[in-house]
C-alpha positions as CSV (number, residue, x, y, z in Angstrom):
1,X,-24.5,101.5,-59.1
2,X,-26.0,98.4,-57.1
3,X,-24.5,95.4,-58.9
4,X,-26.4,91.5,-58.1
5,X,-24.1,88.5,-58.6
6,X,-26.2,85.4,-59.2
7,X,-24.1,81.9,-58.3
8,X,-24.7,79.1,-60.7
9,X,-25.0,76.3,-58.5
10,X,-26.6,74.7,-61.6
11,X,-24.2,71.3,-61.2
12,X,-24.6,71.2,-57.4
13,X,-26.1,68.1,-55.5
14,X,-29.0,68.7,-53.6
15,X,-29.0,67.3,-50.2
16,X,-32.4,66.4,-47.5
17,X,-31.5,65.2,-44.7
18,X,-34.3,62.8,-43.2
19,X,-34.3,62.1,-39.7
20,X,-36.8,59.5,-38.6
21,X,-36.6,56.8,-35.9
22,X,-38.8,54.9,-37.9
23,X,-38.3,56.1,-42.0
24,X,-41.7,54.5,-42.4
25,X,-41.8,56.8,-45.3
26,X,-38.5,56.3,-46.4
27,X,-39.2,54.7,-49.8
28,X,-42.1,57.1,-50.7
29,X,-39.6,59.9,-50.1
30,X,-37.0,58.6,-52.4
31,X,-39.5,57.6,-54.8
32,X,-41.2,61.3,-54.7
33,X,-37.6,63.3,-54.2
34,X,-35.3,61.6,-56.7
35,X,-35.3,60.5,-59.8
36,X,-32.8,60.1,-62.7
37,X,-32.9,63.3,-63.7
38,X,-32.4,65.0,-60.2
39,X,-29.9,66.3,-58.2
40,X,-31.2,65.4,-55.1
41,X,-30.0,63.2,-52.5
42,X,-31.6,61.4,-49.6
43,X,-29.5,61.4,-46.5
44,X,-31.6,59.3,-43.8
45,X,-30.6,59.6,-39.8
46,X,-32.2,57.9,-37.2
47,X,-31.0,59.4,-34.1
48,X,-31.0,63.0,-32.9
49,X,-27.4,61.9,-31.5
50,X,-26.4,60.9,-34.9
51,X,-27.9,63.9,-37.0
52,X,-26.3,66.3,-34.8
53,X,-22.9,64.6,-35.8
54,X,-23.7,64.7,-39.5
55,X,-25.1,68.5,-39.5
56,X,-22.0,69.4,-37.2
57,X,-19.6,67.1,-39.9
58,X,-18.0,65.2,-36.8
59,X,-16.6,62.1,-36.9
60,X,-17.3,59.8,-40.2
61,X,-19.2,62.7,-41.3
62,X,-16.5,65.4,-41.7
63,X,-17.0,65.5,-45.5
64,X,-20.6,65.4,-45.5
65,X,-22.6,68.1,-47.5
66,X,-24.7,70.5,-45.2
67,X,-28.3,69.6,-46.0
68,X,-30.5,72.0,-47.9
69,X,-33.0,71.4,-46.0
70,X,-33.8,69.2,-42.8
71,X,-37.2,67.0,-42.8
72,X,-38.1,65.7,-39.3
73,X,-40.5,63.6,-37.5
74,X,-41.6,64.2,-34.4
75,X,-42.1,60.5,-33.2
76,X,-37.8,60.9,-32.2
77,X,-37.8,59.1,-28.9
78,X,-38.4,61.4,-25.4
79,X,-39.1,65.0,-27.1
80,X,-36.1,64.8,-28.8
81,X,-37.5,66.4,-32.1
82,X,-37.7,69.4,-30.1
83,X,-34.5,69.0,-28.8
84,X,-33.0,68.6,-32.3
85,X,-34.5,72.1,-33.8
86,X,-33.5,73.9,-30.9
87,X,-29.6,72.4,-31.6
88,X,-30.0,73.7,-35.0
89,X,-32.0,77.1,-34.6
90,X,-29.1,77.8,-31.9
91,X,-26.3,77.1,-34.1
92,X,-24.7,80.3,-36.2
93,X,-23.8,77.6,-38.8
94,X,-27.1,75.5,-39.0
95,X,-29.7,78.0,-38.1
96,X,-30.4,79.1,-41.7
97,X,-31.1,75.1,-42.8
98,X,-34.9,75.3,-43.3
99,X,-36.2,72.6,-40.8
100,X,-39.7,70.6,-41.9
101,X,-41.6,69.0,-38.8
102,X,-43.4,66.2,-41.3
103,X,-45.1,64.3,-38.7
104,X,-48.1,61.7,-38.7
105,X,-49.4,63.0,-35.7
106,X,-49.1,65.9,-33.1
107,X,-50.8,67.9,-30.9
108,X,-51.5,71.0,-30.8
109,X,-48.6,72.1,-27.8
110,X,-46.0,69.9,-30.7
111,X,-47.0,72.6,-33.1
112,X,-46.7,75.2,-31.1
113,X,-43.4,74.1,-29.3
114,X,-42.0,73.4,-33.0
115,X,-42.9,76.8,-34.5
116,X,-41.6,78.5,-31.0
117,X,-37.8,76.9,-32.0
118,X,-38.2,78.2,-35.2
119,X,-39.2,75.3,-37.3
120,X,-39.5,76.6,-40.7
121,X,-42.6,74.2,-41.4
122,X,-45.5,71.8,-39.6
123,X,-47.2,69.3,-42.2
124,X,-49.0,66.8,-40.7
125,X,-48.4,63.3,-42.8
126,X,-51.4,62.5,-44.5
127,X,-52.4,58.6,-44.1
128,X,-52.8,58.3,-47.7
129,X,-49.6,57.3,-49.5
130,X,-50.6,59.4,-52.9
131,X,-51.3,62.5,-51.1
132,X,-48.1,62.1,-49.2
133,X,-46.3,62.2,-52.5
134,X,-47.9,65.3,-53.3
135,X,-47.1,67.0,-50.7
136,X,-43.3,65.8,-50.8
137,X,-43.4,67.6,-54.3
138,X,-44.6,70.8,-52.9
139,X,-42.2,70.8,-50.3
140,X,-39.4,69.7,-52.9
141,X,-40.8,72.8,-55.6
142,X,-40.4,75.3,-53.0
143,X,-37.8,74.3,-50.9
144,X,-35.4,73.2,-53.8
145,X,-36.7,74.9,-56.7
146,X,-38.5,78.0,-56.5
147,X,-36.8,79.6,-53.2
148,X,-33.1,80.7,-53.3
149,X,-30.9,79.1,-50.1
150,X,-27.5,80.2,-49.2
151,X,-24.8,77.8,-50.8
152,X,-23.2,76.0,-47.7
């Protein structure tokens, strides 16, 4: 008899980990992603250096949550957006974090590279802020809502 356990992780924080060198979005993501009734939390990196550190929970981070999911720009100085998802698509530990590329611009070769390293999304950041919102909720429904993640 095939027997499914369900995990309440009813009473568990959700976490997003935003890594930006710029977070010129920063305050329409809180505003879209939290709110007092939500267990999310906004986590907001600036450095591929440093995100590696938090995702890895190395130094001051060694208590840190892993992230539910991983929202990234691609602006990160010298390509190293790229070199960022490759870190954590060739991690066993990381590699099952669903990584967003949420970008205001990129070429077609970013796409490309992105999906080759196994980003798990490409959304290009609208220029209008409302629309950006929306789209924050869609990724925030499916991501945190309506698909089921592994509990780090």
């Amino acid at each position: 008899m095939l027997t499914t356990t369900f995990i309440d992780d009813s009473e568990r924080q959700q976490l997003i980990l935003v890594v930006d060198a710029q977070c010129d979005h920063l305050r329409i993501l809180e505003q879209t992603l939290i709110n007092d009734t939500s267990r999310t939390q906004l986590i907001a990196i600036s450095t591929t250096a440093e995100a590696i550190k938090f995702l890895r929970r190395q130094e001051q981070y060694t208590k840190a949550q892993r992230p539910d999911i991983v929202l990234m720009d691609m602006s990160l100085k010298n390509g190293q957006a790229i070199a960022l998802l490759r870190e954590i698509k060739s991690d066993s530990e990381l590699r099952q974090i669903p990584t967003i590329i949420l970008t205001a611009e990129a070429s077609n070769s970013d796409i490309l590279e992105s999906y080759r390293h196994q980003c798990n999304s490409f959304i290009l950041k609208p220029q209008d802020l409302n629309h950006l919102s929306e789209i924050l909720k869609v990724i925030k429904s499916f991501w945190l809502e309506l698909v089921t993640l592994p509990i780090q």
